[in-house]
Steps between C-alpha positions, in 0.01 A plus 500: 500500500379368819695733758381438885463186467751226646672291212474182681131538495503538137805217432236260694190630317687452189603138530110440642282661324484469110292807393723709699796374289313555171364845603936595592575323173264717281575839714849455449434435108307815516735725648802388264191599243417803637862587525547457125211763410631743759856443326343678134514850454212524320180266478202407315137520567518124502786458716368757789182349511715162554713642739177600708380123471877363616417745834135409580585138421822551728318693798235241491747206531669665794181605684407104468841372677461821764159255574665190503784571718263697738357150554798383601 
């Protein structure tokens, strides 16, 4: 998810920086979503369009920590 980038810097943003732990939180809860509507074979109108939400949703969250550990 956030390759190039040294884990220690993101173990110490994590334990100071509360958005950044919400934003993992929620990206993580959106790719075990995401997984489960790539796992169908088939899917509804309804279900692409909220497949396409869980990725914009997802891209924005990870563009946000990208920011936030650039400041560190």
């Amino acid at each position: 998810m956030l390759d190039g980038i040294d884990t220690a810097v993101i173990e110490q943003v994590k334990r100071d920086n509360a958005e950044f732990r919400g934003l993992l939180e929620a990206h993580q809860q959106y790719e075990a979503q995401l997984a489960a509507y790539n796992d169908l074979r088939f899917m509804t109108s309804e279900q692409e369009i909220e497949r396409k939400r869980l990725q914009k949703l997802k891209l924005q969250g990870k563009d946000r920590m990208l920011t936030i550990l650039q400041q560190y």
